[in-house]
N, C-alpha and C positions, 0 to 999 in steps of 0.2 A: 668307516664311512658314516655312521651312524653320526660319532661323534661332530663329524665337519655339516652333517647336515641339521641337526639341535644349535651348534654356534652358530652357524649363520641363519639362522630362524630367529634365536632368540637376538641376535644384535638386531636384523632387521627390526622388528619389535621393538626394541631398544630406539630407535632412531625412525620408525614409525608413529611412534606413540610421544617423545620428544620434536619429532617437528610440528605433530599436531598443537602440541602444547606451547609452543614459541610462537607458532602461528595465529595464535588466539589472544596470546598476548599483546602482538603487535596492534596499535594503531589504521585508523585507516588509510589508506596514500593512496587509491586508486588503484586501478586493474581487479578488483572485483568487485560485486557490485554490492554499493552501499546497503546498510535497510533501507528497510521502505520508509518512504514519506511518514512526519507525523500526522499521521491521517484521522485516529482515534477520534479526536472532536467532532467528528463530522460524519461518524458511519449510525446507519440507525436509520428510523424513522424519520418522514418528515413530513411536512401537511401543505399539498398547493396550495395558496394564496389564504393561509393559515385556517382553511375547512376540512372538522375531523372527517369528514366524510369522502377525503380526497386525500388518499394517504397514496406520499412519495418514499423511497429509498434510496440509501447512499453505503453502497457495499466495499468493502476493500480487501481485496483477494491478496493470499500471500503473492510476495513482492511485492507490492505495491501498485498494484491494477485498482484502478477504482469504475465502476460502474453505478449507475445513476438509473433508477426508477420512477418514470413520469404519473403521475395519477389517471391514464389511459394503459397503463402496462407497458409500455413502450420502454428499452430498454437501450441506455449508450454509455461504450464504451467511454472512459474521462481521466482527466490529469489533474491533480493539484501542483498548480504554479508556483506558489508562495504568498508569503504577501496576504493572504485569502480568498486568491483568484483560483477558480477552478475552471473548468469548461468540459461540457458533454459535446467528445469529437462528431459522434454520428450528427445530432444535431445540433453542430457548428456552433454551438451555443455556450458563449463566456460567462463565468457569473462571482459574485463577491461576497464570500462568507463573510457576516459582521453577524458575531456572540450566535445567537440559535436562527438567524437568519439567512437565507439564501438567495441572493437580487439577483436574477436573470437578467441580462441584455435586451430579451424581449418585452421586459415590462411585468412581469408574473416573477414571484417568488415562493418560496418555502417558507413554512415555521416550524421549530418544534412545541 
């Protein structure tokens, strides 16, 4: 009994530890979910209407959750589009990364 039950442990194993391994191999084609956005460029510090005294945030949680910190503390959930459009959902607000700047919709931006 012994012995049937070490074989099929150890094949399991076998064929556990090989699909993990083929699996990782493969490319991506969809049905699970991508990494996250290249987000890196854009997390950090940042300054409303370029005054150190008014410092924003731009956070990016594993998977690819980004949140946006107003220089009120104010805090919303957000997307990166592509392109270098982002937008903070809570406040509706689209906006266009170009190099260390951040152009709000509303007329107000970020610097670092």
């Amino acid at each position: 009994m012994w012995k049937t039950v070490c074989r099929n442990g150890a094949f399991a194993l076998v064929v556990l530890v090989g699909s993990a391994a083929w699996s990782q191999a493969q490319p991506y084609r969809g049905g699970w979910p991508p990494p996250p956005p290249p987000a890196g460029d854009i997390r950090g510090a940042w300054y409303a209407d370029g005054d150190p005294n008014q410092p924003c945030y731009v956070e990016v949680a594993p998977g690819g959750g980004v949140f946006f910190t107003n220089e009120n503390g104010d805090r919303s959930a957000g997307r990166i589009l592509g392109r270098g459009r982002v937008v903070a959902d809570k406040w509706r607000l689209p906006g266009q990364v170009q190099g260390d700047v951040i152009e709000w919709a509303n007329g107000s931006h970020w610097t670092r």
